[in-house]
Structure formats: structure tokens, C-alpha cells
N, CA, C and O atoms as a DFTB+ gen file, in Angstrom:
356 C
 N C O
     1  1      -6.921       5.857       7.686
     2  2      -6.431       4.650       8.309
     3  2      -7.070       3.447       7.631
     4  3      -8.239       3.472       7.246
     5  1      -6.254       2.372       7.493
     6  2      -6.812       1.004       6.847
     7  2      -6.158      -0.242       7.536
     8  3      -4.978      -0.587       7.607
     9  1      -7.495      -0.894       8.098
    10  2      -7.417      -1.601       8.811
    11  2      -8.183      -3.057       8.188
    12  3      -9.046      -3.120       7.312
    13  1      -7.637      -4.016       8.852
    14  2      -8.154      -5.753       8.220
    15  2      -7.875      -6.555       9.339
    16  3      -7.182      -6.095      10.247
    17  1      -8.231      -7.457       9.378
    18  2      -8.369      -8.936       9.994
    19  2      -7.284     -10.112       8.961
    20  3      -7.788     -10.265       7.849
    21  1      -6.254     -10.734       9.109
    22  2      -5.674     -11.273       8.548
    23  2      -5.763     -12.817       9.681
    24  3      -5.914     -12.959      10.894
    25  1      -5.523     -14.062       8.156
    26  2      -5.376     -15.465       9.183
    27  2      -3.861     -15.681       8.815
    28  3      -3.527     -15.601       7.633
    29  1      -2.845     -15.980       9.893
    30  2      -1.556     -16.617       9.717
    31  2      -1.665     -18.499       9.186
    32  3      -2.110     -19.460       9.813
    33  1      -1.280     -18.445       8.316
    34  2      -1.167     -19.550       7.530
    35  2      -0.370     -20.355       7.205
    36  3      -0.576     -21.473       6.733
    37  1       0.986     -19.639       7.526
    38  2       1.605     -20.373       7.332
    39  2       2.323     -20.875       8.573
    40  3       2.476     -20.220       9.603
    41  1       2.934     -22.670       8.255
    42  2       2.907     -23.691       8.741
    43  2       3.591     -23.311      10.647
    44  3       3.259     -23.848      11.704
    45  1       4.505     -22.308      10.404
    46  2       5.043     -22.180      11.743
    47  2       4.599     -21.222      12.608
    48  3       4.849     -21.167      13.812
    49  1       3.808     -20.329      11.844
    50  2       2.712     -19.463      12.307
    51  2       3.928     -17.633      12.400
    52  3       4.580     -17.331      11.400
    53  1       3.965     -17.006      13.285
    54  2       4.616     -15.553      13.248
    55  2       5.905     -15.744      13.927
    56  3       6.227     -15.136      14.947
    57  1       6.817     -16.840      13.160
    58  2       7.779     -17.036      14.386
    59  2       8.819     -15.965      14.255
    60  3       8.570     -14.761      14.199
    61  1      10.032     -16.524      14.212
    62  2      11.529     -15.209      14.403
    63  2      11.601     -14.438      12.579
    64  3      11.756     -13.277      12.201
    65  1      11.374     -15.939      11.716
    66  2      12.052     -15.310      10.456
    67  2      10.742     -14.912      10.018
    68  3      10.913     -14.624       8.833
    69  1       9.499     -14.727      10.309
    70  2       8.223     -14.096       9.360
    71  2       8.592     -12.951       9.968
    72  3       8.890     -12.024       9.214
    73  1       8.668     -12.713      11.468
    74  2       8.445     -11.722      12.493
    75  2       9.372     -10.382      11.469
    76  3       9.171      -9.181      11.293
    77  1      10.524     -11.455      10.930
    78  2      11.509     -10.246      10.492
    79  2      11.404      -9.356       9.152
    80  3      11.636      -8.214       8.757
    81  1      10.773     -10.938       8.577
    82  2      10.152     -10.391       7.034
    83  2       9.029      -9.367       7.456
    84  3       9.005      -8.507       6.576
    85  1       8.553      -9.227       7.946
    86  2       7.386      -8.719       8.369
    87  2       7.765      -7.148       8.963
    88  3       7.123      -6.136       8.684
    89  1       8.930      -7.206       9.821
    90  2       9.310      -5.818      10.367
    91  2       9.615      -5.518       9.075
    92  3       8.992      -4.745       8.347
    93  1      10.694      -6.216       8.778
    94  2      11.307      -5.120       7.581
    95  2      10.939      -4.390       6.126
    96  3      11.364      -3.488       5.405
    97  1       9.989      -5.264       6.166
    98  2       8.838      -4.098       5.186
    99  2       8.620      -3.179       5.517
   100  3       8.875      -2.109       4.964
   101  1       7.718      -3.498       7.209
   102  2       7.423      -2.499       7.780
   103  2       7.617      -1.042       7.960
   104  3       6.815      -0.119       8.101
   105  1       9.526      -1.126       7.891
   106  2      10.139      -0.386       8.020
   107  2      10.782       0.310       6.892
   108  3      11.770       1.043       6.936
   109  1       9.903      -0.112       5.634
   110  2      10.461       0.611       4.056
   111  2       9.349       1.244       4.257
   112  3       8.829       1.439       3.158
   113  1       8.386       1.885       5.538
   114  2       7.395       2.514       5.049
   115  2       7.051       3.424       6.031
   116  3       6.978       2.822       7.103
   117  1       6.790       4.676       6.161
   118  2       7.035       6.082       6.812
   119  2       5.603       5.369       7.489
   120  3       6.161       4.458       8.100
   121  1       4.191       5.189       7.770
   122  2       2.867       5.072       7.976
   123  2       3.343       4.097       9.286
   124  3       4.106       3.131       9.266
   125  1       2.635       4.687      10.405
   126  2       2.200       4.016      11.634
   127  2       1.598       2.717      11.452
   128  3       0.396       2.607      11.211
   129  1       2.570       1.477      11.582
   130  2       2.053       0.096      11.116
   131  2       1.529      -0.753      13.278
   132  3       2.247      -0.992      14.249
   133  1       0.364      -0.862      13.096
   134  2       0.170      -1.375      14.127
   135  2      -0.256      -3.036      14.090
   136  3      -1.151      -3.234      13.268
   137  1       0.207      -4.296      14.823
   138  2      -0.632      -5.374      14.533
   139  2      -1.281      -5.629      16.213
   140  3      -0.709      -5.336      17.262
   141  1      -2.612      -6.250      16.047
   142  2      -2.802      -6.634      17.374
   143  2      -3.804      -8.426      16.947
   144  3      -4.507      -8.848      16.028
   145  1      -3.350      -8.868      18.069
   146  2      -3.945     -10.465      18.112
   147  2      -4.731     -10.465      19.723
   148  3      -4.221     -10.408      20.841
   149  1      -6.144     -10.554      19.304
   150  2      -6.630     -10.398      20.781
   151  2      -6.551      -8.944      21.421
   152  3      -6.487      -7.950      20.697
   153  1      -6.554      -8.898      22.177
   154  2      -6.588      -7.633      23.171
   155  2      -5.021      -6.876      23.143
   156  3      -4.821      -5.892      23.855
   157  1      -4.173      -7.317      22.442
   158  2      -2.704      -7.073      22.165
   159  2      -2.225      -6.647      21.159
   160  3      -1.955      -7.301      20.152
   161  1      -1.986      -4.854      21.434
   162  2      -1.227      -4.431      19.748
   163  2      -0.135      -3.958      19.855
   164  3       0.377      -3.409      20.831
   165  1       0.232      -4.135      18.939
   166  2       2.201      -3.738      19.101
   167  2       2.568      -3.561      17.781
   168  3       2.291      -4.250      16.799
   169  1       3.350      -2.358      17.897
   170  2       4.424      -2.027      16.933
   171  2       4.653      -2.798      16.118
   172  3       5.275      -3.826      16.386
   173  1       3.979      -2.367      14.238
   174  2       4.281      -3.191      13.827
   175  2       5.865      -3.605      13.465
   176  3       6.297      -4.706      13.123
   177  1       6.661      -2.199      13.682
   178  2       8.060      -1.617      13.333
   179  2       9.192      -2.674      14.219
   180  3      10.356      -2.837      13.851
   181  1       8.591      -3.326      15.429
   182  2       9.702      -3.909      16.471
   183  2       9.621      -5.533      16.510
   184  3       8.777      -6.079      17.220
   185  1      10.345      -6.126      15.882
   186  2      11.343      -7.216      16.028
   187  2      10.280      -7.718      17.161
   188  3       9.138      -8.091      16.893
   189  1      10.735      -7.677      18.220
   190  2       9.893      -7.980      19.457
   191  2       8.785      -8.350      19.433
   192  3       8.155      -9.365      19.138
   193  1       8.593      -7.211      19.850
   194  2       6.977      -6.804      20.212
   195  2       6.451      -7.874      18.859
   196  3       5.926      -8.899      19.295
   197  1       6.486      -7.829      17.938
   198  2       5.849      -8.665      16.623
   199  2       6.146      -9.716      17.324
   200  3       5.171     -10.109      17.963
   201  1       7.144     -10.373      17.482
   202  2       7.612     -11.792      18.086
   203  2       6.966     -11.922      19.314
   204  3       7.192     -13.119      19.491
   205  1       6.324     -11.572      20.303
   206  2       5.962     -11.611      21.627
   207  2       4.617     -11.912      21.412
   208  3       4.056     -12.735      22.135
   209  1       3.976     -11.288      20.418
   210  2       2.630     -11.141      19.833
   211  2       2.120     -13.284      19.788
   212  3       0.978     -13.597      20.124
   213  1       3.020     -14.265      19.404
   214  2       2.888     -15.745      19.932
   215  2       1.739     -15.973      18.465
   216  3       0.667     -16.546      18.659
   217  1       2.051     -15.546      17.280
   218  2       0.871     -15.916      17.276
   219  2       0.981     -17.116      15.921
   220  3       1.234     -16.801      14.758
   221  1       0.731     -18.491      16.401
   222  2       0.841     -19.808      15.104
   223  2      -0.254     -20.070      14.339
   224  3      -1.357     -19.613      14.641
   225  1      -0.076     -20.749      13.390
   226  2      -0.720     -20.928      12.167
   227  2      -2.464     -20.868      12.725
   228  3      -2.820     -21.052      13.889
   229  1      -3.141     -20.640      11.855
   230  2      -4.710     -20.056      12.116
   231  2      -4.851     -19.150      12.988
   232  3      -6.017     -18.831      13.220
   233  1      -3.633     -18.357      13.842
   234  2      -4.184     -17.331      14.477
   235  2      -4.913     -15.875      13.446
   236  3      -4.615     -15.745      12.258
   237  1      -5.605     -15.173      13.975
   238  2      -5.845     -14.149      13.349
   239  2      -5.229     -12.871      13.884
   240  3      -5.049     -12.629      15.077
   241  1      -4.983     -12.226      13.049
   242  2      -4.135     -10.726      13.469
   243  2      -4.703      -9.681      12.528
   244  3      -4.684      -9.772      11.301
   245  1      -5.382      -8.337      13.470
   246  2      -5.658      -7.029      12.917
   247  2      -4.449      -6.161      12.578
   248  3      -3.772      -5.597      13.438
   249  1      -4.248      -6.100      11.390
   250  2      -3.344      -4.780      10.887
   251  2      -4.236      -3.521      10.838
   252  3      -5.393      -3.350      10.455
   253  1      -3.141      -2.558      11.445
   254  2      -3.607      -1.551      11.081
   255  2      -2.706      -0.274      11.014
   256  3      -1.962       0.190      11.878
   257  1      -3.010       0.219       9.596
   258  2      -2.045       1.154       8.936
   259  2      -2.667       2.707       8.673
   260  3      -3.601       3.075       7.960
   261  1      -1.846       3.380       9.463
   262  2      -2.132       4.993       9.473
   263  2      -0.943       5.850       8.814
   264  3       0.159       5.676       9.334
   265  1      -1.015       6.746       7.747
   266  2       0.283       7.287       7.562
   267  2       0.160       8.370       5.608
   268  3      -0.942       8.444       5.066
   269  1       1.155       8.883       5.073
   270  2       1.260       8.880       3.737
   271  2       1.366       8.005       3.100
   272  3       0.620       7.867       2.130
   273  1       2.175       7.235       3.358
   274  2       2.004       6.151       2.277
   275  2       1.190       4.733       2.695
   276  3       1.785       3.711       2.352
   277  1      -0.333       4.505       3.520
   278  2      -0.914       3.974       4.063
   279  2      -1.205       2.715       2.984
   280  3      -1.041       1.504       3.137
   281  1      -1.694       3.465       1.857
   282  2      -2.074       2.200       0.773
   283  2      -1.098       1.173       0.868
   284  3      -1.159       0.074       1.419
   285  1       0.252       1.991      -0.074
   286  2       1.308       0.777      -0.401
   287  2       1.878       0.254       0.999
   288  3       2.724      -0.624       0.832
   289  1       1.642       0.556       2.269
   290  2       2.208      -0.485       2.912
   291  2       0.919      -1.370       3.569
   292  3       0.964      -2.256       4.423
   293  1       0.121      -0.979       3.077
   294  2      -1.152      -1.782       3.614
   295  2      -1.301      -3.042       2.355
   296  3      -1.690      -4.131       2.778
   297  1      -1.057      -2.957       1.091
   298  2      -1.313      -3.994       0.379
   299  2       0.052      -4.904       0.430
   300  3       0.113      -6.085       0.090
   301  1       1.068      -4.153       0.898
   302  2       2.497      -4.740       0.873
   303  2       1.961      -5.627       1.706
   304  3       1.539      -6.736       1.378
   305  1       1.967      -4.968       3.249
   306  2       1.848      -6.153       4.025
   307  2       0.716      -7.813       4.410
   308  3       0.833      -8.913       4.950
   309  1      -0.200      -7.069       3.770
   310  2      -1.441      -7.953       3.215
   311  2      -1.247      -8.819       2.534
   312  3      -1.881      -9.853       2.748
   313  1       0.005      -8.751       1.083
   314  2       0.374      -9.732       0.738
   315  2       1.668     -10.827       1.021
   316  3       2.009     -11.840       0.410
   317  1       2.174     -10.211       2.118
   318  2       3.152     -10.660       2.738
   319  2       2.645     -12.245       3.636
   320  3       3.101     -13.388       3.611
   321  1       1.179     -11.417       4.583
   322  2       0.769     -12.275       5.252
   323  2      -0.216     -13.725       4.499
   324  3      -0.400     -14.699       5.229
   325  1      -0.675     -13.741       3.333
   326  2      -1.318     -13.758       2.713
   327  2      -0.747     -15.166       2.011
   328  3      -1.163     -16.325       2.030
   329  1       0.272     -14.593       1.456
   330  2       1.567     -15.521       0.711
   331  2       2.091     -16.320       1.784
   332  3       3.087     -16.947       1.425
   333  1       1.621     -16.586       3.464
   334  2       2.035     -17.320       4.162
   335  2       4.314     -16.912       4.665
   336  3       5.193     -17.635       5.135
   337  1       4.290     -15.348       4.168
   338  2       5.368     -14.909       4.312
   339  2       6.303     -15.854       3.192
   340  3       7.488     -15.861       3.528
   341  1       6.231     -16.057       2.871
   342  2       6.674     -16.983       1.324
   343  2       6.937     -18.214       1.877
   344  3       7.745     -18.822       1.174
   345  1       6.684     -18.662       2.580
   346  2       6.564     -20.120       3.489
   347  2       6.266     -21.476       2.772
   348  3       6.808     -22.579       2.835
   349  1       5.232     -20.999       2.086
   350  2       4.318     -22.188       1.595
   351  2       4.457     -22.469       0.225
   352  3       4.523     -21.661      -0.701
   353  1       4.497     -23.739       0.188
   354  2       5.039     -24.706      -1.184
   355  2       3.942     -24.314      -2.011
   356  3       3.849     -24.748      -3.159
């Protein structure tokens, strides 16, 4: 399992269209993707649950990735969040 602490950075923070960029990686990848913010983890796989999660720019969010292919969706999504979901000028 590989797990991190990530800061949301970019400007609108985890809204509908990161939430989606964000599932749908998720979902090019067989490995149990979990995110939690605070005391709150959820599926990283659901639309929702990611979206419910509230969380705007400087929040911090724990990923955490269990699975076969754990690496590549752990650096995928690392640089997803990272790159501000391609947000940022």
C-alpha cells in the first residue's frame, strides 16, 4: 500500500471538473484508490463521494493506493493533484 498527504492547489480547489479528472484516472486502474480529508475517506472511484469530500484550494488530502498496479496509479494520481489537475497557468 502507498500512501501520501497531498495540498489541493489549484484555484477552485476539488470541485465537479477535478472531481472527474480525478475519478477517471482512477478508474484506468484495477488498485483500491482511497482519498480522505480529515476524518473522511471515500472512494477514490465515485464521482460523489470525491465531490462531497468539499475540499478548496490549500486543503490537504491523504491518498491512498492498495492494489497490482499500486505504483502507476499512485504516481498518476500524484501528478494529477500536483499539476493543480491542469488548472494552473
Amino acid at each position: 500500500m502507498l500512501e501520501t498527504t497531498l495540498k489541493i492547489i489549484n484555484p477552485l480547489g476539488l470541485h465537479a471538473r477535478a472531481a472527474g479528472k480525478f475519478v477517471n484516472l482512477a478508474k484506468s486502474f484495477q488498485s483500491e484508490i482511497t482519498l480522505r480529508k480529515t476524518a473522511e475517506a471515500v472512494d477514490g472511484k465515485s464521482i460523489m463521494s470525491v465531490m462531497l469530500l468539499a475540499a478548496p484550494v490549500g486543503s490537504e488530502v491523504e491518498l491512498r493506493v492498495h492494489g497490482d498496479d499500486e505504483s502507476d496509479a499512485f504516481n498518476a494520481l500524484c501528478e494529477l493533484i500536483n499539476n493543480g489537475f491542469g488548472e494552473l497557468d
